[in-house]
C-alpha positions in Angstrom: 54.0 -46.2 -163.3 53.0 -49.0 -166.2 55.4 -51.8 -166.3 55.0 -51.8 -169.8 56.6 -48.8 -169.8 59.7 -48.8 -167.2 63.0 -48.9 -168.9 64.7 -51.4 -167.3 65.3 -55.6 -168.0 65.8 -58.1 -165.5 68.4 -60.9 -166.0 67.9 -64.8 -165.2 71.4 -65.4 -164.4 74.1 -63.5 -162.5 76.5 -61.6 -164.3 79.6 -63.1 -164.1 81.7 -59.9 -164.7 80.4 -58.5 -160.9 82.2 -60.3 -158.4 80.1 -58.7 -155.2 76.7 -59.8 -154.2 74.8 -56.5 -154.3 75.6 -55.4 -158.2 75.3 -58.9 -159.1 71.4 -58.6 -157.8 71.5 -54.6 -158.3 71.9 -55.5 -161.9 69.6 -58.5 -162.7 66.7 -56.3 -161.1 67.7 -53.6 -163.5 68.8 -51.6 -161.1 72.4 -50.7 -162.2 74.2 -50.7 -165.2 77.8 -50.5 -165.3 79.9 -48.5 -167.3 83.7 -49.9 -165.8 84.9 -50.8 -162.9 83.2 -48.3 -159.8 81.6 -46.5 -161.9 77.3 -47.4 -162.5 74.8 -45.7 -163.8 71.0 -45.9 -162.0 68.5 -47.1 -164.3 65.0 -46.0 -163.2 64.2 -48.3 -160.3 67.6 -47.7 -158.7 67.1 -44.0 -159.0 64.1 -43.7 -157.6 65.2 -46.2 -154.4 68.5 -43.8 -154.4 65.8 -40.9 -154.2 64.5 -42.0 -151.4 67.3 -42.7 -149.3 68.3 -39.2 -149.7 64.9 -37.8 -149.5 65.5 -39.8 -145.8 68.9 -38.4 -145.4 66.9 -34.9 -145.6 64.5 -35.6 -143.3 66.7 -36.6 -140.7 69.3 -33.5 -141.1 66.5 -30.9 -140.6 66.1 -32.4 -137.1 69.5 -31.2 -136.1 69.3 -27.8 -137.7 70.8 -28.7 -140.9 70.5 -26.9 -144.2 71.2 -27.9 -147.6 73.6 -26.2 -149.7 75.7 -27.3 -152.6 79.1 -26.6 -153.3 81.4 -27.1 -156.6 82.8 -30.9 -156.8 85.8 -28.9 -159.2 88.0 -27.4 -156.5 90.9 -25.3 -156.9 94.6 -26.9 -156.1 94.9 -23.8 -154.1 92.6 -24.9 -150.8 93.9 -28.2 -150.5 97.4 -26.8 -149.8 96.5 -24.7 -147.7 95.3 -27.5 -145.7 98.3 -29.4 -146.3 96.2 -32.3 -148.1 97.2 -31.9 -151.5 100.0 -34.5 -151.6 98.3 -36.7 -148.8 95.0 -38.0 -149.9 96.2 -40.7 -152.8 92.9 -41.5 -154.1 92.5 -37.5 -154.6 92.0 -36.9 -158.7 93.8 -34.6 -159.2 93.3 -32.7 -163.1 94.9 -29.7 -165.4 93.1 -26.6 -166.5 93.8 -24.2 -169.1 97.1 -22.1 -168.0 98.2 -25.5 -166.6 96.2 -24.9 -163.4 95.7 -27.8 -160.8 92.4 -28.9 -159.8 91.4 -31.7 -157.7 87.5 -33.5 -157.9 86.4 -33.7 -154.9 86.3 -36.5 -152.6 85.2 -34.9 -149.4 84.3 -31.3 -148.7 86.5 -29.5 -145.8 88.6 -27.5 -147.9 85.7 -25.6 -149.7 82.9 -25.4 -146.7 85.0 -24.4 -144.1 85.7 -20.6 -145.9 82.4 -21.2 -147.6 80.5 -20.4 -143.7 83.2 -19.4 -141.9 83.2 -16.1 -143.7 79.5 -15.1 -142.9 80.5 -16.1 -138.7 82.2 -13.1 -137.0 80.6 -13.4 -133.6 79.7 -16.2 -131.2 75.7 -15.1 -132.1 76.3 -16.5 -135.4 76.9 -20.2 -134.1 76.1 -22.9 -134.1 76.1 -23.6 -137.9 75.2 -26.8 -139.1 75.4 -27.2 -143.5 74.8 -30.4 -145.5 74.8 -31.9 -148.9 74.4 -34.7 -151.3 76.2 -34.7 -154.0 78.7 -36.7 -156.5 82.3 -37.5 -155.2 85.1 -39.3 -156.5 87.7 -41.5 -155.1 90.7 -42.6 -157.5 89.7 -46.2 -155.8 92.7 -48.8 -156.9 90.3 -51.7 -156.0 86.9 -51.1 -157.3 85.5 -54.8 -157.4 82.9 -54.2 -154.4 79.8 -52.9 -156.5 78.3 -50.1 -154.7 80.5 -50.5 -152.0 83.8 -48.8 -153.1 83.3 -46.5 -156.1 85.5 -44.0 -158.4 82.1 -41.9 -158.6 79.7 -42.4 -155.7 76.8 -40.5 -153.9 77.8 -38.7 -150.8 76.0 -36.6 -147.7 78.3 -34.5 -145.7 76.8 -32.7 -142.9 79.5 -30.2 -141.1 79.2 -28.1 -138.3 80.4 -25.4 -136.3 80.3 -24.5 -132.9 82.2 -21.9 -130.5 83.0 -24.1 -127.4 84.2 -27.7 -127.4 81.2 -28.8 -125.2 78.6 -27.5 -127.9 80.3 -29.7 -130.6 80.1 -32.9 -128.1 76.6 -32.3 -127.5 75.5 -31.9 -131.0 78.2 -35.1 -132.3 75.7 -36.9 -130.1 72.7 -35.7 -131.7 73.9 -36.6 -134.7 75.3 -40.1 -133.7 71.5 -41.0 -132.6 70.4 -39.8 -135.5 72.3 -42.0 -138.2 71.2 -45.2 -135.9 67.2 -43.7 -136.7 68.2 -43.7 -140.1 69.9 -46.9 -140.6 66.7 -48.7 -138.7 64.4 -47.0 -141.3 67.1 -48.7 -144.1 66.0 -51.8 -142.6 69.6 -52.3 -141.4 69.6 -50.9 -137.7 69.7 -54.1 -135.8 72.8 -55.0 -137.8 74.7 -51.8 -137.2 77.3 -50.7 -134.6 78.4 -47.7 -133.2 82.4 -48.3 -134.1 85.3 -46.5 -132.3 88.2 -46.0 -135.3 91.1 -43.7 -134.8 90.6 -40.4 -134.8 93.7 -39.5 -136.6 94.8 -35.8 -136.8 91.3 -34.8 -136.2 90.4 -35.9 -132.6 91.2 -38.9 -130.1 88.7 -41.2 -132.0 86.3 -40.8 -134.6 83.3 -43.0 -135.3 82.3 -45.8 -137.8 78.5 -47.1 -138.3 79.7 -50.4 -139.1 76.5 -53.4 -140.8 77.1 -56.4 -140.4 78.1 -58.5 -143.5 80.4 -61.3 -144.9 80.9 -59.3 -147.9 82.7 -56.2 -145.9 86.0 -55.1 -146.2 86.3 -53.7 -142.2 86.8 -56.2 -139.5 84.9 -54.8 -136.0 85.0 -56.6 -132.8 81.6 -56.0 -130.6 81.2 -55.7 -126.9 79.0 -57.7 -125.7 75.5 -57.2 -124.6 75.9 -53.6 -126.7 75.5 -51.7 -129.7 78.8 -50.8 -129.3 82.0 -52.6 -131.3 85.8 -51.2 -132.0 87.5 -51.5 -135.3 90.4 -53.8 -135.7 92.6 -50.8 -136.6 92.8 -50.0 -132.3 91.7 -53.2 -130.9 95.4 -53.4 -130.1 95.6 -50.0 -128.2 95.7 -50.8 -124.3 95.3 -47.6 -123.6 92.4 -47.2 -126.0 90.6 -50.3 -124.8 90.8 -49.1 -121.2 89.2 -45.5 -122.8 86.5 -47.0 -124.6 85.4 -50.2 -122.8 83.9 -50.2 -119.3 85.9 -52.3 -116.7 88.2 -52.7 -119.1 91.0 -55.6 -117.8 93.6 -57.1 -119.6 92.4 -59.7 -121.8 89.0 -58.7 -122.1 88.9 -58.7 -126.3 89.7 -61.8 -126.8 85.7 -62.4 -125.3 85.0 -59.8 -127.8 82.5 -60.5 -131.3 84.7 -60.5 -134.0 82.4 -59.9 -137.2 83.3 -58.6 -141.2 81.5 -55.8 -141.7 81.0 -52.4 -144.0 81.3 -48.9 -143.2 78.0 -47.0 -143.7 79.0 -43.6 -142.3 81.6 -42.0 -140.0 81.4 -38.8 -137.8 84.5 -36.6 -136.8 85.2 -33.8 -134.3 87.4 -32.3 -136.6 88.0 -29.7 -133.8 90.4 -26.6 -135.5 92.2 -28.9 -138.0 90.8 -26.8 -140.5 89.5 -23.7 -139.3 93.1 -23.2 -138.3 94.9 -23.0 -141.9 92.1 -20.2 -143.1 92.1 -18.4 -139.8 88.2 -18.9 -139.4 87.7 -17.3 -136.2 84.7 -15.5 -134.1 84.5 -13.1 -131.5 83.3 -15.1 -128.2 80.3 -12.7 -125.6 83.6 -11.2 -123.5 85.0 -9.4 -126.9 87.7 -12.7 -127.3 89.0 -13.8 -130.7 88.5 -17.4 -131.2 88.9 -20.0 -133.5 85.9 -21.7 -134.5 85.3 -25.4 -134.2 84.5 -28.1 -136.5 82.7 -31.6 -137.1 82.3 -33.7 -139.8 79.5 -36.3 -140.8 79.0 -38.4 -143.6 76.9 -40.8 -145.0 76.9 -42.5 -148.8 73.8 -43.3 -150.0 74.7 -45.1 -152.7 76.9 -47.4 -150.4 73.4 -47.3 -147.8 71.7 -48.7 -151.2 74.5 -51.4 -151.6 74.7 -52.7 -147.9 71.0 -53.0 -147.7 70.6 -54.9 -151.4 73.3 -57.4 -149.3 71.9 -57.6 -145.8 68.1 -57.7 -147.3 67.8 -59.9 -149.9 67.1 -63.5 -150.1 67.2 -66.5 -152.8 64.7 -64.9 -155.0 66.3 -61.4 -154.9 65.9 -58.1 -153.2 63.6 -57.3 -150.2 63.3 -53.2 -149.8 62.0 -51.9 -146.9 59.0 -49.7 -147.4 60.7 -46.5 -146.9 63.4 -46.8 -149.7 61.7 -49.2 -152.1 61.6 -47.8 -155.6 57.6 -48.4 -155.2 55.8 -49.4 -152.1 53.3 -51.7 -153.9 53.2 -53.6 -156.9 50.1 -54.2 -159.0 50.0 -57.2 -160.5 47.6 -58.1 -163.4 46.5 -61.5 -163.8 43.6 -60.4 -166.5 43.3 -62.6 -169.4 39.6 -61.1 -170.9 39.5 -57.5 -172.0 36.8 -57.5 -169.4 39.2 -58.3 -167.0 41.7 -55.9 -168.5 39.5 -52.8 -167.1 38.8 -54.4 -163.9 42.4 -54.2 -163.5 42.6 -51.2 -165.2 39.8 -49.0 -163.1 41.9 -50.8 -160.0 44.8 -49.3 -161.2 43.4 -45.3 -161.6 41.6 -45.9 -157.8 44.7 -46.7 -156.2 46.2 -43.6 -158.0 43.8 -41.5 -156.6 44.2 -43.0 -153.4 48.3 -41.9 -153.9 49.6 -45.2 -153.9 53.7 -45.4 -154.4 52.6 -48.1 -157.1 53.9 -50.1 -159.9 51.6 -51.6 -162.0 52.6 -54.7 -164.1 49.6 -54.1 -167.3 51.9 -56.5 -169.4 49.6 -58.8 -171.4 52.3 -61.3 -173.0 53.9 -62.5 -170.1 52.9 -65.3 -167.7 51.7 -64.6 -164.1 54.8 -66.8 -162.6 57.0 -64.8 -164.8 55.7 -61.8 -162.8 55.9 -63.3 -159.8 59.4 -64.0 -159.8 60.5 -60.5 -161.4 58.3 -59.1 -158.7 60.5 -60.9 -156.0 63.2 -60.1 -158.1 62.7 -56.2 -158.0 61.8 -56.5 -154.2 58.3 -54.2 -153.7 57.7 -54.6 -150.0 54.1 -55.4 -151.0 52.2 -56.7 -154.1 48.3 -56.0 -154.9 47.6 -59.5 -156.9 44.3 -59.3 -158.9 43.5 -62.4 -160.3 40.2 -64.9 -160.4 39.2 -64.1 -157.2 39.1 -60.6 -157.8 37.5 -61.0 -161.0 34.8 -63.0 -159.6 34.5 -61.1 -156.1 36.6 -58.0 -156.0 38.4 -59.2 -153.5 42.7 -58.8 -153.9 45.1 -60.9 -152.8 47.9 -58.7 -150.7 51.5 -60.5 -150.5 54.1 -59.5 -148.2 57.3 -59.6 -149.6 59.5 -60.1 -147.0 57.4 -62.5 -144.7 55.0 -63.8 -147.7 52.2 -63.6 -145.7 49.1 -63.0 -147.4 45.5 -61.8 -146.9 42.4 -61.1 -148.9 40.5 -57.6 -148.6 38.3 -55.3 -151.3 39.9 -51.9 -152.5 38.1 -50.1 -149.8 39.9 -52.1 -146.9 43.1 -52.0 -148.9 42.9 -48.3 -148.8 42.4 -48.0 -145.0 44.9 -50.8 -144.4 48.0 -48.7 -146.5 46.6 -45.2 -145.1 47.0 -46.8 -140.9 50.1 -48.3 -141.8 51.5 -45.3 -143.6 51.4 -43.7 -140.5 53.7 -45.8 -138.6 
């Protein structure tokens, strides 16, 4: 991709109408743009970095058995009262068709998947079942002053599955849970996130949070120490719950406890028959027995994966991607002044191409080399490709880490085997 090209545009200064830290950078990398309040659309650069988290988010649900789908975001009013959610869920929008029928835009999916597979399972040979998608939700969110963090229209994986016996859900919930903390290290944001006991509500005893570490969340954890373990404020009160959760529990014991402001990057539920109950989704178990199948829940929001790293990750000069969800891997920046120089740069440019570089290449003529510099760091490309005199004179490139700023000099040929061996890690 030519720089020259890319439709985007970069701001100097903060804007001053985004009160949280990652739209405020989001947008002066020409990331974001927003339309109102929780609702942004993705210019180029933040499309392609929202790409790749999904992309991720793929990878990861094939290894536990997942397979995509995708279901309707318009839902009839119909399934949610069946569920008894209809009149619950007060950030549900909720909207009039013609013959003043009710719909509702979906904010999460049990309503519509749990029919959806339940009515091809009819024997205990047809589970487990494990479905997933990314797709568009919306939240009517009353506070929407968070950036990417808490949005009226936001990105949203939900993996559910379905299992005939209580102890093949808890093995697979734990699959899953060590799965999202693989993810979150590949976001660059693993070290920083916790495996968080929240209530459980209807669904089960507990469910769980992936909570990151941040000033700028809206969730308070407290974290055991020595652990990747913490508890959301919501049950730090519980006795009983504290004695549950924490080992050698006595009385007293949390006020020891890490108390840290962070946000909620995913949660996991064992939904157990909460809704396979109200549409009487049930399988015939190896001794001929009519059963009800069982349920669990997992989500994560990429766009909110996006936000939470463009906070935890970035620095004074602005973002700092990590390689696997960078909009490009490497930046190529030109420092040619001569047309001679120009197709140095240039023949550069269609090598590393061929080599299948993720690369962005900054041709721009009429704008200084510190000026690219700092939009560089600006943008956040894990790694820039700087050809300048030395190149010119020797063929040798400067390579600039982004996040460390090391940097080290090697020819194109060495630049291709040093990408290709750490590609591979």
């Amino acid at each position: 991709m030519r720089q020259s090209n890319l439709f985007y545009k970069t701001q100097k200064e903060f804007n001053n109408q985004e009160l949280s830290k990652n739209a405020q950078l989001l947008t002066r990398a020409g990331f974001i743009h927003k339309l109102m309040g929780g609702i942004y659309s993705y210019m180029p650069l933040g499309y392609r970095t929202l790409n790749k988290i999904e992309n991720l988010i793929r990878q990861y649900m094939v290894t536990v058995n997942g397979q995509e789908v995708m279901m309707p975001v318009l839902q009839p009013a119909e399934v949610w009262h069946k569920t008894g959610r209809w009149d619950k869920i007060d950030v549900l929008y909720k909207i009039k068709g013609h013959g003043d029928k009710d719909y509702a835009l979906s904010p999460t999916n049990e309503e519509v998947v749990t029919p959806f597979v339940t009515n091809f399972i009819s024997s205990y040979k047809d589970l487990p079942m494990s479905v997933f998608q990314i797709q568009n939700k919306f939240r009517d969110e009353p506070r929407s002053k968070s950036g990417l963090f808490r949005c009226k229209e936001f990105r949203m994986n939900d993996l559910y599955s379905f299992h005939a016996s209580q102890e093949d859900l808890d093995s697979y919930y734990d699959k899953v849970a060590e799965m999202y903390m693989k993810f979150y290290t590949d976001c660059g944001i693993g070290d920083e996130t916790y495996f968080t006991y929240a209530s459980g509500g209807a669904f089960a005893k507990y469910s769980h949070e992936f909570q990151t570490l941040t000033d700028a969340g809206e969730d308070t954890i407290f974290i055991l120490p020595g652990t990747k373990i913490a508890i959301n404020r919501e049950i730090i009160d519980d006795k009983a719950a504290l004695r549950d959760i924490v080992p050698n529990y006595t009385d007293g014991m949390e006020n020891s406890f890490e108390q840290r402001r962070a946000v909620e990057v995913g949660n996991i539920f064992k939904l157990g028959t909460r809704f396979t109950g109200p549409f009487n989704a049930n399988f015939v178990d190896k001794d001929g027995q009519t059963k009800p199948v069982i349920m669990g829940c997992y989500g994560i929001g990429p766009s909110r994966v996006m936000g939470t790293v463009a906070e935890c990750l970035s620095d004074d000069k602005g973002l700092v991607w990590p390689e696997k969800i960078a909009p490009f891997e490497w930046h190529l920046i030109s420092l040619a002044i001569k047309d001679s120089e120009t197709a140095q740069v240039e023949d550069l440019y269609r090598q590393l191409r061929d080599a299948n570089f993720d690369l962005l290449y900054d041709d721009r003529q009429n704008v200084r080399g510190g000026n690219k510099f700092a939009e560089s760091d600006l943008i956040g490309i894990p790694n820039k490709i700087i050809a300048g005199r030395n190149f010119f004179n020797t063929g040798n490139l400067e390579i600039q880490n982004r996040a460390t700023g090391n940097t080290q000099q090697m020819n194109l040929a060495d630049l291709i085997q040093f990408a290709r061996k750490n590609k591979c890690k």
